[in-house]
N, C-alpha and C positions, 0 to 999 in steps of 0.2 A: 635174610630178608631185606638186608637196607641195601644190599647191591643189584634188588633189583628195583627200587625208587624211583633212581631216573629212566628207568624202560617205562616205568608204569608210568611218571609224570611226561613223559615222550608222548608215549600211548595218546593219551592222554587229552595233550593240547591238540594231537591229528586230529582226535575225533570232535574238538569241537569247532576246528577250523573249517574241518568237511561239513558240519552240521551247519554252521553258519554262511557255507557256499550253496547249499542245498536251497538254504532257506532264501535266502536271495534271487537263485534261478526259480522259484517257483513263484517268488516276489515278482519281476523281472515279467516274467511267461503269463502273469495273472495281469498285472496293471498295463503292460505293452508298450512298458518305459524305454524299450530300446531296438523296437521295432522298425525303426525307421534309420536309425544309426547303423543295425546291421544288415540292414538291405544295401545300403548305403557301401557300407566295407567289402558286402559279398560281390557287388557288382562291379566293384575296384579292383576285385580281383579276380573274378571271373575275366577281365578286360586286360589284364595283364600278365596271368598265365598259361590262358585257353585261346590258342588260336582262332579257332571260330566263334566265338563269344558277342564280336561284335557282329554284326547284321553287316553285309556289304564290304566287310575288310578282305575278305578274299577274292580275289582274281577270277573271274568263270571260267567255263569252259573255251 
């Protein structure tokens, strides 16, 4: 039984790390505390790995 302790205290701290990620993205997704910081990021990056991303960067016909 004691060798399997630390699986179970493993176990464990996962689930409450996950629980307390959970609880934050639904924190996060409720108050709309970081809406504007990841538009912010998506757009950064849309811009720097999508070629047509920007409006008018490509060359016409």
């Amino acid at each position: 039984m004691t060798a399997f302790l630390p699986l179970l205290l493993l176990a464990g701290g996962l689930l409450v790390v996950l629980a307390c990620l959970a609880w934050l993205a639904r924190y996060v997704r409720r108050r709309g505390a970081a809406g504007a910081g990841i538009g912010a990021a998506m757009a950064a990056y849309d811009e720097a790995f999508r070629v047509t991303a920007r409006a008018g960067s490509a060359p016409g016909p």
